[in-house]
C-alpha positions as CSV (number, residue, x, y, z in Angstrom):
1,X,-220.9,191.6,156.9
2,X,-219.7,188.1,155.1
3,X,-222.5,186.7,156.7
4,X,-224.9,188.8,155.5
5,X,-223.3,188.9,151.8
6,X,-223.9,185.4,152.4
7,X,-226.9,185.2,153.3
8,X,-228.4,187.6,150.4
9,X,-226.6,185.9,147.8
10,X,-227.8,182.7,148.8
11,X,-231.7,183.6,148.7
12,X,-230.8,184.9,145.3
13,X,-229.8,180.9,144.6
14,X,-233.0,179.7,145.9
15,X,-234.7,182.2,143.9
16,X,-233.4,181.3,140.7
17,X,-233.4,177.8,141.1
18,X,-237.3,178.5,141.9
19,X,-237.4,180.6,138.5
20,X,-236.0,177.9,136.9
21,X,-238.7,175.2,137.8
22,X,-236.6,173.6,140.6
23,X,-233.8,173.0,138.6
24,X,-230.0,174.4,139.4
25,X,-229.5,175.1,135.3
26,X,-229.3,177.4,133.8
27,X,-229.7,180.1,135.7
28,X,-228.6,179.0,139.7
29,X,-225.7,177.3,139.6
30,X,-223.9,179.4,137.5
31,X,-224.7,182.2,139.4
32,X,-223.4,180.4,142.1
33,X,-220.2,179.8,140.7
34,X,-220.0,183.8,140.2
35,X,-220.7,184.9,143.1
36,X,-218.0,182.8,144.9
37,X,-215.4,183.7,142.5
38,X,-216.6,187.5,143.0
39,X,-216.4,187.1,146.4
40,X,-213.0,185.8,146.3
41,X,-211.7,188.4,144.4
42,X,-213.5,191.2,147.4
43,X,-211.4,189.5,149.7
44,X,-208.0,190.0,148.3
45,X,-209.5,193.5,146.9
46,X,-210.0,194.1,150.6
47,X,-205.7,193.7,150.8
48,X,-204.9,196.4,148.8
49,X,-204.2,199.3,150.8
50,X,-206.1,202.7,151.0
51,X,-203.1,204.5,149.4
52,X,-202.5,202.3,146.5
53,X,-206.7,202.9,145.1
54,X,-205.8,206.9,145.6
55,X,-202.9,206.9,143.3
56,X,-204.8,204.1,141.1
57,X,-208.0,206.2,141.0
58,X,-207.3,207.8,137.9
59,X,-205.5,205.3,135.8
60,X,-208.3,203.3,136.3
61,X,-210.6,206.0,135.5
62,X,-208.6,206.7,132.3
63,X,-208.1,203.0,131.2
64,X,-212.1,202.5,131.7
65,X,-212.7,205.7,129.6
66,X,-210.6,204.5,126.9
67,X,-212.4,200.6,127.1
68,X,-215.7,202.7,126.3
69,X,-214.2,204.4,123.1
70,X,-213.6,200.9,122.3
71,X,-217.3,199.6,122.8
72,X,-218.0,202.7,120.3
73,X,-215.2,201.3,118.3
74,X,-215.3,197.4,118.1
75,X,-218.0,196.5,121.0
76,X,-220.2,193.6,120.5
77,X,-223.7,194.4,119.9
78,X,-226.4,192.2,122.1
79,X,-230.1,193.3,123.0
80,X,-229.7,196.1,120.5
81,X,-227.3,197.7,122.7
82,X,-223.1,198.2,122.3
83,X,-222.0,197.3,125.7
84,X,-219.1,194.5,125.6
85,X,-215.9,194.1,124.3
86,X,-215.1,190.8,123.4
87,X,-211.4,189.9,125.2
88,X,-211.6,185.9,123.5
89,X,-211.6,184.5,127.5
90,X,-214.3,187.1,128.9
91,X,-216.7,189.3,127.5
92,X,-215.8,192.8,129.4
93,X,-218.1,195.5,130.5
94,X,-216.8,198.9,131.2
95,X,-219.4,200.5,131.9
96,X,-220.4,198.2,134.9
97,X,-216.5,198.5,136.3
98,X,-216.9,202.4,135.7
99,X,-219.8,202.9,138.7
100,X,-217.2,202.1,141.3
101,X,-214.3,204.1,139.8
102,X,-216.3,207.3,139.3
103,X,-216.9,207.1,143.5
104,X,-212.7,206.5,143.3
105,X,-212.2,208.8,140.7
106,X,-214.4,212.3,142.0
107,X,-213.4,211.0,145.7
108,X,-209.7,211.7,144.7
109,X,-210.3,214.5,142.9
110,X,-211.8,215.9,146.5
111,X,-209.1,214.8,148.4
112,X,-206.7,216.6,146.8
113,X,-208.6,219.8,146.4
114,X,-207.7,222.4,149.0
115,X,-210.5,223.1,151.8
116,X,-210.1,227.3,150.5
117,X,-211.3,226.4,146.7
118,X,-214.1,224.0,147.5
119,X,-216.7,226.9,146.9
120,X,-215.1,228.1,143.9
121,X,-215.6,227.1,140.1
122,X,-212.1,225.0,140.6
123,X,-214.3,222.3,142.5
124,X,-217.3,222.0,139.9
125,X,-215.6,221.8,136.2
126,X,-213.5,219.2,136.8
127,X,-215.7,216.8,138.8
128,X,-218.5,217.7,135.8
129,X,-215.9,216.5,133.1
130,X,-215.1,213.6,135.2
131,X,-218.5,212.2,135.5
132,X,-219.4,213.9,132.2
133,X,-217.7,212.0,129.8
134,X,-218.3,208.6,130.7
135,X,-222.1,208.8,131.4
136,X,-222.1,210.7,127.7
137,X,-220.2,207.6,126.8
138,X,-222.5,205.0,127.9
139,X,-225.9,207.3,127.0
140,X,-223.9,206.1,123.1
141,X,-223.7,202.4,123.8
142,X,-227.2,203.3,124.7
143,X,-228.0,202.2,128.7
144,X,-229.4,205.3,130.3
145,X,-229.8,203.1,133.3
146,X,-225.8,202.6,133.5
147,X,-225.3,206.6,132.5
148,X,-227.7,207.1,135.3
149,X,-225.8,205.1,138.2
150,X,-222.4,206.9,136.7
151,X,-223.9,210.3,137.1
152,X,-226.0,209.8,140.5
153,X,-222.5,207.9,141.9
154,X,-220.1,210.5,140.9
155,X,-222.8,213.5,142.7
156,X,-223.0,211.7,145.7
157,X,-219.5,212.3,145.9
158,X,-219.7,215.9,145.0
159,X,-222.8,216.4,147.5
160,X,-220.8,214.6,150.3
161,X,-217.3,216.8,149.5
162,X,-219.4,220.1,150.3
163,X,-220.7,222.0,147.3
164,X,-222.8,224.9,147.9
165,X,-226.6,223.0,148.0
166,X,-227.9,226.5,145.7
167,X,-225.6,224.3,142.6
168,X,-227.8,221.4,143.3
169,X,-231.1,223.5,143.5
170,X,-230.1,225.1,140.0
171,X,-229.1,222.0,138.3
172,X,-232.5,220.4,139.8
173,X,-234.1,223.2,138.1
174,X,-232.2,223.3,134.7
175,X,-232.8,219.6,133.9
176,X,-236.6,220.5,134.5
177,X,-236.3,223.2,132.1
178,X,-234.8,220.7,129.7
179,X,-236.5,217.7,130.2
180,X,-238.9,217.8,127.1
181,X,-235.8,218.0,124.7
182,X,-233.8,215.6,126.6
183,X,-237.1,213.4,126.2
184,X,-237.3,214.3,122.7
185,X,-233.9,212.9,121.8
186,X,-234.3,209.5,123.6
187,X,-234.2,206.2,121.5
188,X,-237.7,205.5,120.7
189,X,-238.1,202.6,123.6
190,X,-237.1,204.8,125.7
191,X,-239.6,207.5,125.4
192,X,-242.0,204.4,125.6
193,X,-240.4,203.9,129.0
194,X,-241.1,206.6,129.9
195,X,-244.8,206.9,129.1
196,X,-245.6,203.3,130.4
197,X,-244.2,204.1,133.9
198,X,-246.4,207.6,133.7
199,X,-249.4,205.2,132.4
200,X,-248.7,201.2,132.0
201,X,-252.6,200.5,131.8
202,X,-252.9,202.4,128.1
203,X,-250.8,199.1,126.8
204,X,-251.0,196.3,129.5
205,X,-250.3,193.7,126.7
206,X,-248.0,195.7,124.9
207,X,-245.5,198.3,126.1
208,X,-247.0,198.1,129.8
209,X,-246.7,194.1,129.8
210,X,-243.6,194.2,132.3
211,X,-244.9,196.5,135.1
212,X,-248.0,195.0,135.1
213,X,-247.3,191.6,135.4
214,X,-244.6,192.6,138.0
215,X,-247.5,194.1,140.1
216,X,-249.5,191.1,139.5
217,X,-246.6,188.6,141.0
218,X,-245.8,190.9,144.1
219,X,-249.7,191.4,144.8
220,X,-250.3,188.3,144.4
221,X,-247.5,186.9,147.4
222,X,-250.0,188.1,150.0
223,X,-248.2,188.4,153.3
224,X,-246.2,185.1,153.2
225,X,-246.6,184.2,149.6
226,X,-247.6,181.3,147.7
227,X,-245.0,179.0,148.6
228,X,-241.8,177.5,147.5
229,X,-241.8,176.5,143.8
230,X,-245.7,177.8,144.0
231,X,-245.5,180.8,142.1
232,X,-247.8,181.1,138.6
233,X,-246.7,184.2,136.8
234,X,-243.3,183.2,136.4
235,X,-244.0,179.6,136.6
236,X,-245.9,179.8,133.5
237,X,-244.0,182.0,132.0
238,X,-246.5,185.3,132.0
239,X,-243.7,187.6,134.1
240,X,-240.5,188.4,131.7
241,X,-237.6,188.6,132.0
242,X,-238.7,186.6,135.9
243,X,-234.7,185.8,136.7
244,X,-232.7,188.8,135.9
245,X,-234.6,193.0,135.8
246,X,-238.0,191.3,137.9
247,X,-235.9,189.0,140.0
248,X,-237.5,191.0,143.3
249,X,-241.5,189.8,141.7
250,X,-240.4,186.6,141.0
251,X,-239.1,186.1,144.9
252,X,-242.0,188.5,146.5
253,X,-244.9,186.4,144.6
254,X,-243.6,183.0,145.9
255,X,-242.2,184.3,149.8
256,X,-244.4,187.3,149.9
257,X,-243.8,190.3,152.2
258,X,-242.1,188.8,154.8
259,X,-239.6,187.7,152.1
260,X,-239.8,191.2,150.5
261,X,-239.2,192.8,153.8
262,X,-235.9,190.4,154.2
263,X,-234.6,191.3,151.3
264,X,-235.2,195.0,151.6
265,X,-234.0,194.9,155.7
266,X,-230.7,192.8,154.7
267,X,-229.1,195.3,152.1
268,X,-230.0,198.0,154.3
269,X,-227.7,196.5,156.7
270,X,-225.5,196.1,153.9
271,X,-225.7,199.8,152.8
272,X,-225.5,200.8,156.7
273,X,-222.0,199.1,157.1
274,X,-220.9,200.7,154.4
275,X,-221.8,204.3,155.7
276,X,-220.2,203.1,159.4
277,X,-217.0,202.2,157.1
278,X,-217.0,205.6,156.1
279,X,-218.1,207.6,159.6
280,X,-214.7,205.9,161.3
281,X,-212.1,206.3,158.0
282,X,-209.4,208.4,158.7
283,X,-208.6,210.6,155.1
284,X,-211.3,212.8,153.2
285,X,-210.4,210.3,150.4
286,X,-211.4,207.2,152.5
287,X,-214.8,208.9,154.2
288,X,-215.5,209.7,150.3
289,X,-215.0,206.2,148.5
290,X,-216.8,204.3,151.1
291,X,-219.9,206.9,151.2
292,X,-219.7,206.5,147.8
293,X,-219.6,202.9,147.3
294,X,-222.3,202.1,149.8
295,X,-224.4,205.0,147.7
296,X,-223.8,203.0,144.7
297,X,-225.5,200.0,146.2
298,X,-228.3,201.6,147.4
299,X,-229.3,203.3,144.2
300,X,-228.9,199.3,142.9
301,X,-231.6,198.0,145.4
302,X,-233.3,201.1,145.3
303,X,-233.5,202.2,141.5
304,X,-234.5,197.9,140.9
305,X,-237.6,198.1,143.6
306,X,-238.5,201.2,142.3
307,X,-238.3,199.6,138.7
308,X,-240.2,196.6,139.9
309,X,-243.1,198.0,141.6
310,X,-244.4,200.7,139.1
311,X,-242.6,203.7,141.0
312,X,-240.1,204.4,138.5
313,X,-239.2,203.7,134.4
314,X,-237.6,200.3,133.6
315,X,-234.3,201.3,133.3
316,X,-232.6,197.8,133.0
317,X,-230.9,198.2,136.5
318,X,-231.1,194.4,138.4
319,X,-231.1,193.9,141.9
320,X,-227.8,193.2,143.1
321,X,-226.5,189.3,144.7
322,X,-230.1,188.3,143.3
323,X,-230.6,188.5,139.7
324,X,-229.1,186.1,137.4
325,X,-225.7,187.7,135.6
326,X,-222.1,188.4,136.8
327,X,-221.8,192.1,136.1
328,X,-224.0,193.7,138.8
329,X,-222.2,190.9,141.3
330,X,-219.0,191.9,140.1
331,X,-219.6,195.9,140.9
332,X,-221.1,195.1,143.9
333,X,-218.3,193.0,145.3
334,X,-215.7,195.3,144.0
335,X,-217.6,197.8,146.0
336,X,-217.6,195.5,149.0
337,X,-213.8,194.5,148.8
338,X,-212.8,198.5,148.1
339,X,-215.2,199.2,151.6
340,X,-213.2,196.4,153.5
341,X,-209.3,198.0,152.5
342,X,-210.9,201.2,153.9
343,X,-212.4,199.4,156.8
344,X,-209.2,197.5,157.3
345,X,-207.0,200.5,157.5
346,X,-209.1,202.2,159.8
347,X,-208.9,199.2,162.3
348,X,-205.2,199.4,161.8
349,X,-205.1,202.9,162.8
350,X,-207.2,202.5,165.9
351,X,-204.8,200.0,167.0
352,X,-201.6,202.0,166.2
C-alpha cells in the first residue's frame, strides 16, 4: 500500500513539474516536501492504537467544531472565502481535518449505540447534529465542496451502521422538494456553478471557461497523449487553475488515457485496501472508521473527475496526492495512517 501511495504521489511530482514548464518551483518541489512530511506523520498515526481514536473521537470532533467558530470569528480571508486561522508557524484548516473526524466521530457514536435502538429515532438525531453542525459551519466560511465531503462522509457512516434505507429514500426526496430554495440562497457564483455545469457552452469564455478548456486538455491527450512537457492548454496558459482543481486535465492532455486510466486504476486500489482494512477489523467502531475513511477518498477522486470532466459543478474539491497544496495530502494521509492502526490491530489479533 506504501508503494502505491508512492507511486501516485510521485506522478503527481512529474505532473506538476510538467505544469510548471519543467521546472521543480514553485509548485513540485514543495509538494514534495509535503507529501513526505505527511507521510511521515501516517506512519506514526498508524501507532496509535484503535482504542485511543475511540475515546479521542469526540474531543477531536469538539476541538475541530470550536476551530470553525473561530474561522467565523478571527479566520483569514483568501479567495473570497474564511477558511484559515492563522497559528503564526502554520496557517490551519479545520475544515479539511474535520472530513476524517466526522468518519471518527458518527463511527463512535455507532459503536456505542445498542444493536435494539439502531431503528429508533435515538440513532438518527444525534448522528444529524453531529454531521449537522459542522457542514452548516463550513457552508458560512462559504466551501459547499468541504460541507459536501462532511455531510456525504458522516452518511456513509450512517448507511454502513444500518439505518432503515426508507430514511435515505425520504431524505433523497425532501432535498428534491427543496432544492430550488436551497438554490436560491447560494452565493451568487455558486448558482453560476451550477448553471455552467447544466450548460458551460452559454459562456465558454466566461463562466463556462474552466469546464471547457478542461474538456479541451483531456480530449485532446488522445490515447497516449501528447507527450511529456508537450501539453498546449496548460503550457500556454489557456487551462486555469492547470496545477491544483484541473490537475487530472493537465496530466490526461500530456499522458492521455493510458495515464488517465493509471491514475483512476491506482486509487482504486487505494480505496479497495481500505475497504479490505475494514472487511477483517475486529469492533463495529473499527469496520466503521476504515469504511469511512476509504469513502472519504473516493468521493476525493471521484467528486475531482467528476468536476474535471463536465459530469458534475466545480466544487473546488482537488484530486488527492496530485494537486498542488498540503491540505487534501494532509486528510488523505491522516486517512491512510488512521486505516493502518486499524489494519495493525487487526493483524495483531489474528496472531493472538
Amino acid at each position: 500500500m506504501l508503494l502505491l501511495v508512492l507511486a501516485i504521489g510521485g506522478f503527481g511530482l512529474v505532473v506538476l513539474y510538467s505544469a510548471a514548464g519543467g521546472s521543480l518551483t514553485p509548485w513540485a518541489l514543495n509538494q514534495g516536501i509535503k507529501f513526505l512530511m505527511f507521510l511521515g506523520m501516517a506512519l506514526v498515526l498508524s501507532r496509535v492504537p484503535e482504542s485511543a481514536w475511540q475515546a479521542l473521537a469526540f474531543p477531536i470532533y469538539g476541538a475541530l467544531v470550536l476551530a470553525l467558530i473561530g474561522v467565523e470569528a478571527i479566520g483569514g480571508i483568501s479567495g473570497g472565502s474564511q477558511r484559515w486561522l492563522d497559528l503564526g508557524i502554520i496557517r490551519l484548516q479545520p475544515s479539511e481535518m474535520m472530513k476524517p473526524a466526522i468518519v471518527l466521530t458518527v463511527a463512535r457514536f455507532y459503536g456505542m449505540l445498542p444493536a435494539g435502538q439502531l431503528r429508533t429515532v435515538n440513532a438518527v438525531w444525534p448522528a444529524a447534529v453531529l454531521i449537522g453542525v459542522p457542514a452548516a459551519l463550513v457552508m458560512l466560511q462559504p466551501d459547499l465542496g468541504t460541507a459536501l465531503m462532511i455531510t456525504f462522509g458522516g452518511l456513509t457512516v450512517t448507511f454502513l451502521a444500518g439505518l432503515p434505507l426508507r430514511l435515505y429514500v425520504g431524505s433523497a426526496l425532501a432535498a428534491a422538494a427543496a432544492a430550488p430554495i436551497a438554490f436560491s440562497m447560494m452565493h451568487e457564483y455558486q448558482r453560476n456553478r451550477v448553471l455552467i455545469f447544466l450548460n458551460p457552452e452559454s459562456d465558454p469564455l466566461g463562466k463556462g471557461y474552466h469546464i471547457s478548456q478542461s474538456k479541451i486538455a483531456i480530449g485532446s491527450g488522445g490515447l497516449f497523449g501528447k507527450g511529456f512537457l508537450q501539453g498546449t492548454q496548460s503550457r500556454l496558459d489557456y487551462l486555469p487553475e492547470r496545477h491544483t482543481d484541473f490537475v487530472f486535465a493537465t496530466m490526461a492532455e500530456e499522458w492521455g488515457l493510458v495515464g488517465g486510466l493509471f491514475v483512476i486504476f491506482a486509487f482504486l486500489l487505494l480505496i479497495r485496501w481500505g475497504m479490505q482494512v475494514a472487511h477483517n477489523a475486529r469492533s463495529k467502531f473499527a469496520r466503521l472508521t476504515a469504511a469511512g475513511l476509504a469513502t472519504t477518498i473516493f468521493f476525493y477522486v471521484g467528486i475531482n473527475l467528476m468536476m474535471v470532466m463536465g459530469l458534475a459543478p466545480v466544487v473546488g474539491i482537488p484530486l488527492p496526492l496530485v494537486s498542488y497544496g498540503g491540505s487534501a495530502v494532509m486528510t488523505v494521509m491522516i486517512c491512510i495512517g488512521i486505516l493502518m492502526s486499524i489494519d495493525r490491530e487487526s493483524r495483531r489479533g489474528r496472531r493472538i
